[in-house]
N, C-alpha and C positions, 0 to 999 in steps of 0.2 A: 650844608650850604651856609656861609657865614652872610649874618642879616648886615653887616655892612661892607663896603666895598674892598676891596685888597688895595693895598698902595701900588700896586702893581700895575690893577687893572686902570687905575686913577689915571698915572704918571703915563701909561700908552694913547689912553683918549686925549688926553693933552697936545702929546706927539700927530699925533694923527688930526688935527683939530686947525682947520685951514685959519680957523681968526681969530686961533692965539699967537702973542706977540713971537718973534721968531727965538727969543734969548731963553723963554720961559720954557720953548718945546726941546733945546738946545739941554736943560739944564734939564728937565725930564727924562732925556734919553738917554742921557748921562746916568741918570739916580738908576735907571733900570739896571740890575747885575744881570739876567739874562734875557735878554726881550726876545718875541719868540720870531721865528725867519720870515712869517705870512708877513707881519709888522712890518719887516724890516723891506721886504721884496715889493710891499705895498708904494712905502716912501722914494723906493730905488725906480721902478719903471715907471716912465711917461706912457699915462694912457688917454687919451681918447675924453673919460667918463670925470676926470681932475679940472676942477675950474680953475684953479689955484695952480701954478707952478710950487713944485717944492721947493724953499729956500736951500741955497748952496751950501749951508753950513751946516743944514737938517741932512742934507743927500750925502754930505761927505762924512758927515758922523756917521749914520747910519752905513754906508758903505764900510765904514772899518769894523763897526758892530757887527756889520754881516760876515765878514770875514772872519773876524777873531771868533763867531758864533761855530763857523761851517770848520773851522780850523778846531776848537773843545772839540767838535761830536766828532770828527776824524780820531782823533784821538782818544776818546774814549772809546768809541768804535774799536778800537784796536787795542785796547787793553783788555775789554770783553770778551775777545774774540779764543775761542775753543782749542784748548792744546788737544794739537798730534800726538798721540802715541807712536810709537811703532807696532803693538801689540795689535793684531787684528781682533782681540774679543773686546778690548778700552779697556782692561782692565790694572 
């Protein structure tokens, strides 16, 4: 367990962080290379429990992040995926 924080986990709490300015969370989700879908699906649905409206430029970034995200695992997903033989032993 690393005794200081991941730039990772840093740069999400920011994102996520109703009363930081909107350019600083903007420029955060940016620095992220893969931020993970729960993140992503958090800033995308209007719930209920948000006192804060997500800013439109956080939802639409994050919208393309979530695509571009679900779009890599499709694809590796399927580079992974188990060749057919025809041999019924696998061999």
């Amino acid at each position: 367990m690393p005794k200081f924080m991941l730039p990772e986990t840093a740069l999400a709490r920011v994102v996520e962080d109703d009363q930081a300015p909107i350019r600083a969370r903007v420029k955060a989700l940016e620095q992220i290379a893969h931020p993970s879908l729960c993140m992503l699906r958090r800033l995308l649905v209007n719930s209920a429990k948000r006192k804060k409206r997500v800013p439109s430029k956080v939802r639409a970034l994050a919208a393309l992040k979530y695509a571009r995200e679900v779009q890599l695992r499709k694809i590796n997903a399927a580079k992974k995926a188990p060749i057919v033989s025809d041999n019924p032993l696998g061999i």
